[in-house]
N, C-alpha and C positions, 0 to 999 in steps of 0.2 A: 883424419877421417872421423875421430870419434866425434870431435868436435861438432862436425858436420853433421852427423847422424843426430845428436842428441837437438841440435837445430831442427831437421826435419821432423822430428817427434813433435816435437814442443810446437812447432807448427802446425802440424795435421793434428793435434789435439783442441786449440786451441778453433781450428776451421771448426772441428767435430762438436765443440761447445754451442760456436756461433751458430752452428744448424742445430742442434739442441733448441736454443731460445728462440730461434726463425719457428722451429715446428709448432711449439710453446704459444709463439703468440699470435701462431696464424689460427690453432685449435680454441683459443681464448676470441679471439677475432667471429669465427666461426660462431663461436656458443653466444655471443654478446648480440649478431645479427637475427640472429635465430628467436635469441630474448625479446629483441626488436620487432621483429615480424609478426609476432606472435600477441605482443601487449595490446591491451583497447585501444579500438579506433576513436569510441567517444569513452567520455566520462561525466556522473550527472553529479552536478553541485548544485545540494538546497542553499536558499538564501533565503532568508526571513525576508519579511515584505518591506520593512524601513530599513536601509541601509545610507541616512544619511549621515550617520557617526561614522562609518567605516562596518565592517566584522571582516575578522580571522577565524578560522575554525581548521578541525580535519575534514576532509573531504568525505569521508565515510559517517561522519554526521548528519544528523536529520531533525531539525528543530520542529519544536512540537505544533509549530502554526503550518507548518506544510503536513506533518499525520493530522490534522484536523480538518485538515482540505479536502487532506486527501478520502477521507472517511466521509466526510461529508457529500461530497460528488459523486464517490461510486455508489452510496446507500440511496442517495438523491436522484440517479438513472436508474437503479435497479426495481426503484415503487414507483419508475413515471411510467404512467398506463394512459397514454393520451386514447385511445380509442377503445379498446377491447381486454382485461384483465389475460383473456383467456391465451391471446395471440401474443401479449406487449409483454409478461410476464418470462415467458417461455422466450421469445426474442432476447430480452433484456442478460439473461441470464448467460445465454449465450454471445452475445455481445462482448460482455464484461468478462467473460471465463477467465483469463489470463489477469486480473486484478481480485480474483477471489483463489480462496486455498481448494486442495481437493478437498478437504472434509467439509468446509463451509459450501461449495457446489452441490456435496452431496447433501446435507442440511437443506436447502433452496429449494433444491430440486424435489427431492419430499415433502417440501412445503408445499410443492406447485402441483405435486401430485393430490397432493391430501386434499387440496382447495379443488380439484377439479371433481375427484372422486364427489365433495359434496356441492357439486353443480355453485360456488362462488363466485368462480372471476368472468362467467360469458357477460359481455355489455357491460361492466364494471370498468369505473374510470377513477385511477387513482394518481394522488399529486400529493409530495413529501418538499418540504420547504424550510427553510431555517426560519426564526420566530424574529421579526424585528428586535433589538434588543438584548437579545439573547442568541450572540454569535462567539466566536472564540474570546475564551478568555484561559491564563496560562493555566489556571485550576482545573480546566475539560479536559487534559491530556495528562494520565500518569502513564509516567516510564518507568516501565517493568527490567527494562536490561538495554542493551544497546541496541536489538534488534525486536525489541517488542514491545508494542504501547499499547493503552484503555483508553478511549476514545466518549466523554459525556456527550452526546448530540443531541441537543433540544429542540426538535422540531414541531411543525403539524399536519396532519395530516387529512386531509379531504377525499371522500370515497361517493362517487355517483354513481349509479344504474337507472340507467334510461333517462338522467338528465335529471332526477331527484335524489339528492343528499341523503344517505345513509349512514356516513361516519364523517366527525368532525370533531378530532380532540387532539388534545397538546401530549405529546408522548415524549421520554427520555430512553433513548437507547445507550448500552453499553459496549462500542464495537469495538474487538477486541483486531489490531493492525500489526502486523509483521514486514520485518524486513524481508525481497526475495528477489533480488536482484539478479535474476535467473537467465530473464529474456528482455533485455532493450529495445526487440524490435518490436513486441504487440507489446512490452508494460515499460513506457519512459521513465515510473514512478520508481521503479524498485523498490514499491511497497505490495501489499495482500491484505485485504479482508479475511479476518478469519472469524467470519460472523458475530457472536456475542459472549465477549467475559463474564455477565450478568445477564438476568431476566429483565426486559424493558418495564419501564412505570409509565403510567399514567397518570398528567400534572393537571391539575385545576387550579384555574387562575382566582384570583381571590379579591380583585380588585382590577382600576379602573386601569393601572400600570402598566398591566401584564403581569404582575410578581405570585410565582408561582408559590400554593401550600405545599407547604414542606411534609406534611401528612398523605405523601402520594398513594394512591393503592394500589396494592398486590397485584400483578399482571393476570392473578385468577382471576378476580376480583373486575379488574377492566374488560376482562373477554380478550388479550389479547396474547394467546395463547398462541395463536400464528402470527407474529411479529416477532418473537425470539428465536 
């Protein structure tokens, strides 16, 4: 009988294991779905724009010709005043909200206020443009850390009221770009404007080239006091 008995132990211990590791891996099962269910549906991969060598990268990388772009377009929507300073400005800003930070929003927005308060943007028509020539190059983009760049953008910039030219000069801005991969659904980029690392200059051309004097002046100095 003993025999028998220590049989039956050794057996019901042995079930008792097997339901141990059944619980085990149905609990592991459970957490692994759950892992599942829960991961991105999408994921955004920069790629430089020639890829006829191949590239490898990590995913969570961001080459500096896509934060150039990226700086470039949103600053490039946020000064197109096709019709009215006073209407397109205020639009614009709201528009782009979810590709600017909150401090740099509040920046703008002060901007926008301050420009109303002294009666500038009614019937003002303004247009920002990259400088033929003078487009990305790998110098225009310092990287601060992995998730923050400085942004040189060399544009120009053109200002009407009433269909007569009022501004018309080559300016260098300093936008300063973060990572903020918050919202995919209004910002594909998972980038932010966070307005100016530096005061913008003002470039005077020096010749027939476009090649700009390196002697820029001081953003007092240019009047351009509302651009930074």
């Amino acid at each position: 009988m003993s025999k028998f008995r220590h049989g039956n132990a050794a057996r019901d211990a042995h079930i008792m294991t097997l339901r141990i590791m059944i619980g085990v891996l149905v609990l592991t099962l459970l957490v692994a779905m759950g892992g599942w269910y829960q991961a991105r549906q999408d994921l955004t991969i920069h790629n430089p724009p020639d890829l006829r060598s191949g590239s490898t990268r990590a995913w969570w990388k961001v080459p500096p010709s896509t934060v150039y772009s990226f700086g470039l377009y949103i600053w490039q929507q946020i000064n197109h005043w096709p019709k009215d300073g006073q209407a397109d400005y205020k639009a614009n800003l709201e528009r782009y909200s979810a590709y600017l930070t909150p401090s740099c929003r509040h920046q703008l927005n002060a901007n926008y206020e301050r420009r109303i308060g002294r009666h500038e943007l009614s019937d003002r028509v303004r247009t920002l443009s990259e400088i033929p020539g003078h487009g990305y190059q790998p110098s225009d983009v310092t990287v601060l850390d992995r998730d923050h760049w400085v942004v040189a953008l060399t544009a120009q910039i053109n200002e009407y009221v009433h269909g007569m030219s009022v501004r018309n000069l080559a300016i260098q801005y300093y936008l300063q770009i973060e990572r903020a991969d918050v919202d995919p659904e209004s910002n594909p980029f998972g980038l932010q404007l966070d307005c100016f690392a530096r005061p913008a200059q003002r470039l005077s051309l020096t010749d027939q080239t476009d090649s700009f004097d390196t002697h820029s002046a001081s953003p007092a100095e240019a009047g351009l006091e509302d651009d930074q």
